[in-house]
ROTIBA-212395 format. One record per residue (C-alpha): chain; residue number from 1; y, x, z. Coordinates in pm, whole numbers, padded with zeros to 5 digits. Layout:
% ROTIBA-212395
<pt "A", NUM, <Y, X, Z>>;
...
//
This chain:
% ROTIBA-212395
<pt "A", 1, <-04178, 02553, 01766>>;
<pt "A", 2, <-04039, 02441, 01440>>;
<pt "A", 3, <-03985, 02097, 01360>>;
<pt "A", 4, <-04276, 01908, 01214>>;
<pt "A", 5, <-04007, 01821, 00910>>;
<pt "A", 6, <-03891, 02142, 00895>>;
<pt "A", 7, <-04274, 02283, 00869>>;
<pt "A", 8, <-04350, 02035, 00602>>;
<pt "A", 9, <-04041, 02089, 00353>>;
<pt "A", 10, <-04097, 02511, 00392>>;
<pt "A", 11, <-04483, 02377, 00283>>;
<pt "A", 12, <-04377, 02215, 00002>>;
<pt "A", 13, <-04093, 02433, -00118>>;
<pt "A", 14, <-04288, 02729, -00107>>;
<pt "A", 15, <-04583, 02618, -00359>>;
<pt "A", 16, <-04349, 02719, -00634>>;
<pt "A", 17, <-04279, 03079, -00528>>;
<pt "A", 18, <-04661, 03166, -00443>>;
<pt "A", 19, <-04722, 03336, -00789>>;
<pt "A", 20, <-04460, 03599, -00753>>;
<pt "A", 21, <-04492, 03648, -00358>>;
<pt "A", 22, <-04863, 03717, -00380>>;
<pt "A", 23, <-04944, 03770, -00768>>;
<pt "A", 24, <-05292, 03696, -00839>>;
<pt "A", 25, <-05419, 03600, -00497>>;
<pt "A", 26, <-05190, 03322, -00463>>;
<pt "A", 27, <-05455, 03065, -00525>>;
<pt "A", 28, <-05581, 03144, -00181>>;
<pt "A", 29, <-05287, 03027, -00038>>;
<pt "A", 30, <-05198, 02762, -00308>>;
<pt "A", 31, <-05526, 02547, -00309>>;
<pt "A", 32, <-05571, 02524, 00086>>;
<pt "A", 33, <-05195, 02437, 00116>>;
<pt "A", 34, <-05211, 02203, -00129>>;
<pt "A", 35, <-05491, 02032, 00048>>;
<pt "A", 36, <-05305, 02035, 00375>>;
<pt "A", 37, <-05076, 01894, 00225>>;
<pt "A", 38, <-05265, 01577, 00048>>;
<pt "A", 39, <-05387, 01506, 00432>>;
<pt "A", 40, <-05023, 01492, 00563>>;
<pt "A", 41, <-04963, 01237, 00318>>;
<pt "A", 42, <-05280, 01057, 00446>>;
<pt "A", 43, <-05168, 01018, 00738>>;
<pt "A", 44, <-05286, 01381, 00964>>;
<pt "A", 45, <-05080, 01582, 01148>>;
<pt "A", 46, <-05105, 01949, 00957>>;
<pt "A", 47, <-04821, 02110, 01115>>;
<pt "A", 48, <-04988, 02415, 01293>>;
<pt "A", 49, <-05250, 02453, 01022>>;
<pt "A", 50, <-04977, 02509, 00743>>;
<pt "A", 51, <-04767, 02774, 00994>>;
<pt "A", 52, <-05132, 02944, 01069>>;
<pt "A", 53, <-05188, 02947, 00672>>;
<pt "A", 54, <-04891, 03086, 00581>>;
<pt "A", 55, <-04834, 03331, 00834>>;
<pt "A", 56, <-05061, 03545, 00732>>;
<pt "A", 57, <-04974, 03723, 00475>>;
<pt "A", 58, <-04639, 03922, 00504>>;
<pt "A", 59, <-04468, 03781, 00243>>;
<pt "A", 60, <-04499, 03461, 00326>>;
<pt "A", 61, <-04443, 03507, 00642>>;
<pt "A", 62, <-04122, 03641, 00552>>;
<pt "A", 63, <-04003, 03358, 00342>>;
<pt "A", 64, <-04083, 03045, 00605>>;
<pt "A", 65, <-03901, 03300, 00849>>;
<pt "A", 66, <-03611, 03265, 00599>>;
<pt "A", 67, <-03649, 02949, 00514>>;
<pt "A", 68, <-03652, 02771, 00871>>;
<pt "A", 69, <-03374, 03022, 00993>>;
<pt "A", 70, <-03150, 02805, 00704>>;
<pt "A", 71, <-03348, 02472, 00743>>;
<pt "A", 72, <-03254, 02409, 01092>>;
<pt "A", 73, <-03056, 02492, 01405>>;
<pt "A", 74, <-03240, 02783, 01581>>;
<pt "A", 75, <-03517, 02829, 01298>>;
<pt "A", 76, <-03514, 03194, 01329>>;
<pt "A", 77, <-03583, 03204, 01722>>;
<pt "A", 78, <-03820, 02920, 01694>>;
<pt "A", 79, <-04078, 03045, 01431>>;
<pt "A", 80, <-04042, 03389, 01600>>;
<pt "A", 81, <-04052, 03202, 01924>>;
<pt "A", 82, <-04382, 03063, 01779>>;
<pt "A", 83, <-04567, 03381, 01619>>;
<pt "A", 84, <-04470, 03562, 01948>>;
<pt "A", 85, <-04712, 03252, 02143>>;
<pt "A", 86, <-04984, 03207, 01906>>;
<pt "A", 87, <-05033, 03479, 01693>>;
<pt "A", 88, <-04916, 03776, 01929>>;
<pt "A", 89, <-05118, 04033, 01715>>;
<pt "A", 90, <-04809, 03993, 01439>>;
<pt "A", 91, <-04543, 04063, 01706>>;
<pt "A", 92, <-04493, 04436, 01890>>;
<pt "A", 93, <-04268, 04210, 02149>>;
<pt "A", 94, <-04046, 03905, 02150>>;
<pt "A", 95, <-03643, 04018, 02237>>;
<pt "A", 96, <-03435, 03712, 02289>>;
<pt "A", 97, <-03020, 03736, 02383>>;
<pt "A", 98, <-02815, 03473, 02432>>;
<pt "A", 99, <-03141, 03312, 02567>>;
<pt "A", 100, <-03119, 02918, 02589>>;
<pt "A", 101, <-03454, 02766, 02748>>;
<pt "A", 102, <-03383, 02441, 02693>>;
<pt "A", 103, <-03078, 02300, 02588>>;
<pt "A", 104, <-03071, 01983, 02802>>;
<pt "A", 105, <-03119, 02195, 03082>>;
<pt "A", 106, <-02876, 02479, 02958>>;
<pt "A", 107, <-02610, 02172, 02907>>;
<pt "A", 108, <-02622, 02020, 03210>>;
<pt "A", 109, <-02647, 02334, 03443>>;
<pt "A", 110, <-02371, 02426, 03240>>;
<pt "A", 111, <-02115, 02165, 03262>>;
<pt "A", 112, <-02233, 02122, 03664>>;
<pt "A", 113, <-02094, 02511, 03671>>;
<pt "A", 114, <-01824, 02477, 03469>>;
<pt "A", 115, <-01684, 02167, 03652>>;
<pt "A", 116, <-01777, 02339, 04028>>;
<pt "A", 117, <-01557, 02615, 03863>>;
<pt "A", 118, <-01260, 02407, 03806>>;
<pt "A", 119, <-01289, 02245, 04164>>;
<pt "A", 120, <-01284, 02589, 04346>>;
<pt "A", 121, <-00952, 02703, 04133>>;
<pt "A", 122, <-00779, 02341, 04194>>;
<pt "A", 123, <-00722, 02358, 03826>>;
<pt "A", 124, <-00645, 01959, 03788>>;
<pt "A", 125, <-00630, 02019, 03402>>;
<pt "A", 126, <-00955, 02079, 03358>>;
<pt "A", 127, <-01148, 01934, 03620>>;
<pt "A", 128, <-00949, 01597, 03448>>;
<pt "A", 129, <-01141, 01679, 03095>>;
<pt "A", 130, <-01413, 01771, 03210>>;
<pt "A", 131, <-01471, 01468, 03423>>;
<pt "A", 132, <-01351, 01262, 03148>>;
<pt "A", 133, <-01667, 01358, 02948>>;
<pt "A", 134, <-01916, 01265, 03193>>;
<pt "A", 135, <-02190, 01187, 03191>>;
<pt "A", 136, <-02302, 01490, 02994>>;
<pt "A", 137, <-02418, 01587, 02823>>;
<pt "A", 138, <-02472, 01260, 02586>>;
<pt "A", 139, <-02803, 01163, 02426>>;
<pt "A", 140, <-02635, 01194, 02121>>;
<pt "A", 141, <-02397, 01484, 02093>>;
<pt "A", 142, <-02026, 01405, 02027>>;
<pt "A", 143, <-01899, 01730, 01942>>;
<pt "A", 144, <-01507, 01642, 02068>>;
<pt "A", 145, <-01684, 01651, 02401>>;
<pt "A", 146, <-01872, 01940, 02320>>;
<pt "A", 147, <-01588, 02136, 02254>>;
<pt "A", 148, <-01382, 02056, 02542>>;
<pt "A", 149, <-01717, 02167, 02783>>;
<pt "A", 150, <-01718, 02466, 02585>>;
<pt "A", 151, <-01361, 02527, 02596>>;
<pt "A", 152, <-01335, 02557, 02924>>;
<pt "A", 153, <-01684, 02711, 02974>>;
<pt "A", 154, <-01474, 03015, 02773>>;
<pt "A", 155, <-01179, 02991, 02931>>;
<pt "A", 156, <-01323, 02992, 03334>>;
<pt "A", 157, <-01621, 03137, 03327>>;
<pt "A", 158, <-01619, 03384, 03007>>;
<pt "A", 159, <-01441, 03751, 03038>>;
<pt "A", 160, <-01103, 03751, 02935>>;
<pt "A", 161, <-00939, 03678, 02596>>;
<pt "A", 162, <-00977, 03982, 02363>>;
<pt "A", 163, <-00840, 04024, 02029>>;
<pt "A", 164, <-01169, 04200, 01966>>;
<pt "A", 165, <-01384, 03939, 02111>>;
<pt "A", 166, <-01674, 03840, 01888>>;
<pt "A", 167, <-01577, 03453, 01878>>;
<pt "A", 168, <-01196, 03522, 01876>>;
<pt "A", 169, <-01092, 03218, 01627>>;
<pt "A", 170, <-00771, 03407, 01509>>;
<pt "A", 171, <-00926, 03689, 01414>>;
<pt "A", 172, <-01202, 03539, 01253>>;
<pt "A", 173, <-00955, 03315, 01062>>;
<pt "A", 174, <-00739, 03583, 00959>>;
<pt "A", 175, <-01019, 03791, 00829>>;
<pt "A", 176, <-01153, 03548, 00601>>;
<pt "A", 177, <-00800, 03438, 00449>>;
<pt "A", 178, <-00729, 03844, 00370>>;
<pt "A", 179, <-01064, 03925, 00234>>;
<pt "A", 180, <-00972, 03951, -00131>>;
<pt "A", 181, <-01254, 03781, -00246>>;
<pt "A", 182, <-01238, 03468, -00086>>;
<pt "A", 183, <-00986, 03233, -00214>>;
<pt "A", 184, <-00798, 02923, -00067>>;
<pt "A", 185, <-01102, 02713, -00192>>;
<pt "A", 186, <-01308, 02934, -00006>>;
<pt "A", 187, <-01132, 02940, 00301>>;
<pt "A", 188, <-01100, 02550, 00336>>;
<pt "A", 189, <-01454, 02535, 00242>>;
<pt "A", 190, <-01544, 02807, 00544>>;
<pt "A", 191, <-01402, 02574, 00811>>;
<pt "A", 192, <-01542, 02260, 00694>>;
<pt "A", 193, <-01869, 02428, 00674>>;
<pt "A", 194, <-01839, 02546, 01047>>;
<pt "A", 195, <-01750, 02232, 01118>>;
<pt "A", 196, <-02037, 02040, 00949>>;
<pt "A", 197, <-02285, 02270, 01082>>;
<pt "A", 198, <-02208, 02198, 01402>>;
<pt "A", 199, <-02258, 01777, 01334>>;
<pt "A", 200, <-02554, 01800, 01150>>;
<pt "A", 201, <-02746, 02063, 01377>>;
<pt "A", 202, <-02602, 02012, 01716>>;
<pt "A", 203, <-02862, 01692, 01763>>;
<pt "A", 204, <-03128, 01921, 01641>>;
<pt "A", 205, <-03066, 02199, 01852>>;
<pt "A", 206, <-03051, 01952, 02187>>;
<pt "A", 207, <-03410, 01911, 02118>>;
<pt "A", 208, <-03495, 02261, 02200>>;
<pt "A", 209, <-03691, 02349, 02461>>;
<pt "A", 210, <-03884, 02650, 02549>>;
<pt "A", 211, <-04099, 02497, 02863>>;
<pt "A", 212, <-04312, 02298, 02530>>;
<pt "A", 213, <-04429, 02645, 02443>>;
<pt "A", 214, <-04633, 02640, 02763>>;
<pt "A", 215, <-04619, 02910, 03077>>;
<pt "A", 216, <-04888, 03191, 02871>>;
<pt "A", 217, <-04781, 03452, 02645>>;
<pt "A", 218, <-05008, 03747, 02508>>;
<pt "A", 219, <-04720, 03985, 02444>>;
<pt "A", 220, <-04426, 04150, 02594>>;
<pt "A", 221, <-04078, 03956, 02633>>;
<pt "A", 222, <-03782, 04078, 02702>>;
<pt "A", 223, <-03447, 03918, 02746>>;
<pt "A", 224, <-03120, 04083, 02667>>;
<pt "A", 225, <-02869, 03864, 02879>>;
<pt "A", 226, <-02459, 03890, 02939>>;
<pt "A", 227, <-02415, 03855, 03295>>;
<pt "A", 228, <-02157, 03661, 03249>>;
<pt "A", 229, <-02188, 03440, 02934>>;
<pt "A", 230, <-02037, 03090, 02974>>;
<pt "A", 231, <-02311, 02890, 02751>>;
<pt "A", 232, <-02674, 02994, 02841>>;
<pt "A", 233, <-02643, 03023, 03271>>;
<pt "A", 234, <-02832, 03312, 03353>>;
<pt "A", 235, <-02999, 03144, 03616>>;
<pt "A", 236, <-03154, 02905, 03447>>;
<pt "A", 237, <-03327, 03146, 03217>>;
<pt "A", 238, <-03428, 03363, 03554>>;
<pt "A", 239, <-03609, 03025, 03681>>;
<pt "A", 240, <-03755, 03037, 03331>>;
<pt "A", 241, <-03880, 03353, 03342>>;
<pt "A", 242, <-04025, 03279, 03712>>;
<pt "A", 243, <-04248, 03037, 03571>>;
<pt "A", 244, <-04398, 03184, 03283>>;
<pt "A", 245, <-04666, 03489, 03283>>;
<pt "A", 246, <-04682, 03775, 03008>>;
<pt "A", 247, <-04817, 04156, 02997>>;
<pt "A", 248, <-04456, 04245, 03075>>;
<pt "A", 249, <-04186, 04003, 03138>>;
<pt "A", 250, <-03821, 04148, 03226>>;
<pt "A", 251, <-03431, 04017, 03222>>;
<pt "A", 252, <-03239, 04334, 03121>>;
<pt "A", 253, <-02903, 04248, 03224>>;
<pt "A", 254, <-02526, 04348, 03035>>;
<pt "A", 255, <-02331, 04337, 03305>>;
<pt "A", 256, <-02011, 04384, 03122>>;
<pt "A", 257, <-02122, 04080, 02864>>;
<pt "A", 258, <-02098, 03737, 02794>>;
<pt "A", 259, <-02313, 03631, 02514>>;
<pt "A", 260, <-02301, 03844, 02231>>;
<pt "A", 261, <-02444, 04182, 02429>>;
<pt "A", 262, <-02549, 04323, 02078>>;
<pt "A", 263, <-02133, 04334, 02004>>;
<pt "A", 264, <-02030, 04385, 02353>>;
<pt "A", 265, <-02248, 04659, 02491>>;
<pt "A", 266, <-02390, 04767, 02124>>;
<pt "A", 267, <-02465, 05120, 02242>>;
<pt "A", 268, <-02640, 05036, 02574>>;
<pt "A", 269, <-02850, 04709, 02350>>;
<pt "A", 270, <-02944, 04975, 02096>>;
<pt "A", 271, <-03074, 05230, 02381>>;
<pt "A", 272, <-03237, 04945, 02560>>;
<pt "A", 273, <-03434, 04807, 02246>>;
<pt "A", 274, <-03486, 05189, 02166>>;
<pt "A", 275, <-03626, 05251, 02566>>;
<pt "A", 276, <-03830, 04944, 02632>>;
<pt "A", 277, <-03913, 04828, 02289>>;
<pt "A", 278, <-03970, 05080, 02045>>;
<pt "A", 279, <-04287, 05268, 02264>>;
<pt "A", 280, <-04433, 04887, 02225>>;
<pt "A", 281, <-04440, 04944, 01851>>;
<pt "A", 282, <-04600, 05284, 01874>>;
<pt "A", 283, <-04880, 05233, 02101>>;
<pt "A", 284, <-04957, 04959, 01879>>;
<pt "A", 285, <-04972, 05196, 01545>>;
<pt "A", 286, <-05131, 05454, 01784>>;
<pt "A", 287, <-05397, 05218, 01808>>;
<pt "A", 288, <-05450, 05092, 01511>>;
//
């Protein structure tokens, strides 16, 4: 779910843009949110009753969407993630990819495969960082030991380095500096951005964890996974998925992925979504 903060800021930043999102009718959502609002600052916890307010209507359901996929780390999967458990009329099914279920849980299975990894290959190099790091991960995030978990996450347990690979840091660099548009300012400003994003959202996103959402969901979910991606284990997301109950529940599984199937495997994701998913969507028109 999204952060209470979060929640509250979209609240209060959309009051402003009710007029032209809903035109006359805005005072239906204006007055009540307003009110919602006076009781958070008197002391009541109105976190779900703003999301349930303005989630239904479509546009502003489409704005909070926007606005918590900027606010925060994960806002995009975590309102979804939300809609898809309590309001499961708005949602045809939930698709996730690159699925983390909780990211304590996703660390920690992570750097115990990682490390396991190094052991079996006698590769002293890294099983020397990565034991350097320990325990891990930390309470609070230092992202220097972040990377070097994640480095050799890539490097042992990812598919080989590809100039074509979606994450390959040269040839993302050396797009940016040619695009014509962007200049040196630019540029600079693109890494240090990266880089900042990473500091100011990593804590956030280590609070993230699916199992809060409780084991019930009223709608299909499906999860696209790489079978082997080096940051989300897939077996911690098929425990997940063990535990929870759904109409339909199902791991489709890229076997030629890590975790970016939508780039890896884009023609087989786009028949998949188009096979499993899109009937969803039509028996639902066909019954309305």
């Amino acid at each position: 779910m999204p952060s209470n903060e979060d929640i509250l800021l979209a609240a209060r930043s959309i009051l402003s843009y009710l007029p032209e999102l809903l035109g006359a009718s805005a005072h239906l959502v204006s007055r009540p949110l307003e009110d919602l609002l006076s009781s958070e600052r008197a002391g009541a916890r109105v976190e779900n009753q703003i999301l349930d307010l303005l989630v239904r209507e479509e546009k502003t359901r489409a704005w909070i969407s926007n606005f918590l996929k900027k606010a925060s780390a994960g806002g995009t999967y975590r309102v979804y993630g939300w809609l898809a458990h309590e309001h499961p009329e708005m949602v045809y099914a939930f698709v996730g990819t690159g699925q983390a279920v909780s990211m304590q849980q996703n660390e920690e299975a992570g750097y115990r495969i990682v490390l396991q990894a190094a052991r079996n290959r006698n590769n002293e190099q890294a099983i020397k960082e990565l034991e350097s790091v320990a325990p891990y991960p930390h309470a609070i995030p230092d992202m220097n030991k972040v990377g070097t978990v994640r480095d050799w996450e890539s490097r042992l347990l990812g598919p080989p380095p590809s100039e074509t690979s979606f994450t390959n840091v040269k040839r993302i660099l050396r797009t940016v500096t040619s695009a014509p548009e962007y200049s040196i300012a630019d540029d600079i400003g693109f890494v240090r951005g990266q880089t900042f994003s990473l500091q100011v959202m990593m804590p956030q996103m280590m609070e993230f964890d699916l199992t809060k959402l409780g084991p019930y969901f009223r709608e299909p979910l499906f999860f696209f996974e790489g079978r082997i991606d080096p940051y989300c284990p897939g077996s911690v997301l098929a425990d997940y998925v063990k535990t929870i109950n759904a109409p339909q529940k199902e791991i489709v599984w890229f076997e030629n992925s890590s975790h970016f199937p939508f780039y890896e495997e884009k023609q087989k994701f786009t028949d998949e979504l188009v096979q499993r998913v899109l009937p969803l969507a039509d028996d639902r028109r066909t019954a309305n």
